[in-house]
N, C-alpha and C positions, 0 to 999 in steps of 0.2 A: 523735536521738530514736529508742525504738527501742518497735516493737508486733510483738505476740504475732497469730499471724492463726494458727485451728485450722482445719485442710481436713478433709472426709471423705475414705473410702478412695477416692472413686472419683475426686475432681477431683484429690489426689495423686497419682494412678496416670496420670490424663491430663496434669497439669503434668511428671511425671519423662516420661512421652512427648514431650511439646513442648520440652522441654530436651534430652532426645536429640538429635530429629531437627535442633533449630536449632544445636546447640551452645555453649549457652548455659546459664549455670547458675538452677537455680530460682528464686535471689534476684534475677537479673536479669529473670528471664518476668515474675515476680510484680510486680515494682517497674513494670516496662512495661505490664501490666493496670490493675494499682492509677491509674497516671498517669492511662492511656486514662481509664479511668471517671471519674474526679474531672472532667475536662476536659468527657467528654460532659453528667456534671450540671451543672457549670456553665454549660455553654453551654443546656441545657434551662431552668435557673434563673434565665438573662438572657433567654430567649424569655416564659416563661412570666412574667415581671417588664414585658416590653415590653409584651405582650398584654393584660393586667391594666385597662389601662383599658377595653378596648374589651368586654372579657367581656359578655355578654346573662346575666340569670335567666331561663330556659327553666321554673323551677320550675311544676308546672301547665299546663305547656303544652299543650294537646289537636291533635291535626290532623284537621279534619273532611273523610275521603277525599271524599265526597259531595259534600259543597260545593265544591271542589277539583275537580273533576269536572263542576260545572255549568258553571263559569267556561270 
C-alpha cells in the first residue's frame, strides 16, 4: 500500500538533514516517524480508553478560594 504524504519546505529541508547526518535515506526516517507516532497514539488511545470510566464532569464547577481558606 502506498500513500502520498506532501512536506513543506522546511520539514523537507530538516528530513534531507536528518537522512544526511543518520545515513539513512528519507523513506527510511519517514517510515520510522510515521511508526513512532502511530504507536504513541495508540498507546495515548488505550490510556485514555482505561481512564474513561473514572472521568469526573467538572462542568460548572466553581472553587470558592474563601471558603477554602476558612477550613
Amino acid at each position: 500500500m502506498q500513500h502520498i504524504i506532501e512536506l513543506d519546505q522546511q520539514t523537507e529541508k530538516n528530513l534531507s538533514e536528518i537522512a544526511l547526518h543518520t545515513h539513512k535515506s528519507k523513506d527510511v526516517i519517514l517510515r520510522t516517524v510515521i511508526k513512532n507516532f502511530l504507536q504513541q497514539q495508540s498507546k495515548r488511545n488505550d490510556l485514555e480508553q482505561f481512564l474513561k470510566p473514572y472521568s469526573i464532569d467538572l462542568n460548572g464547577f466553581e472553587f470558592d478560594r474563601d471558603m477554602a481558606n476558612e477550613r
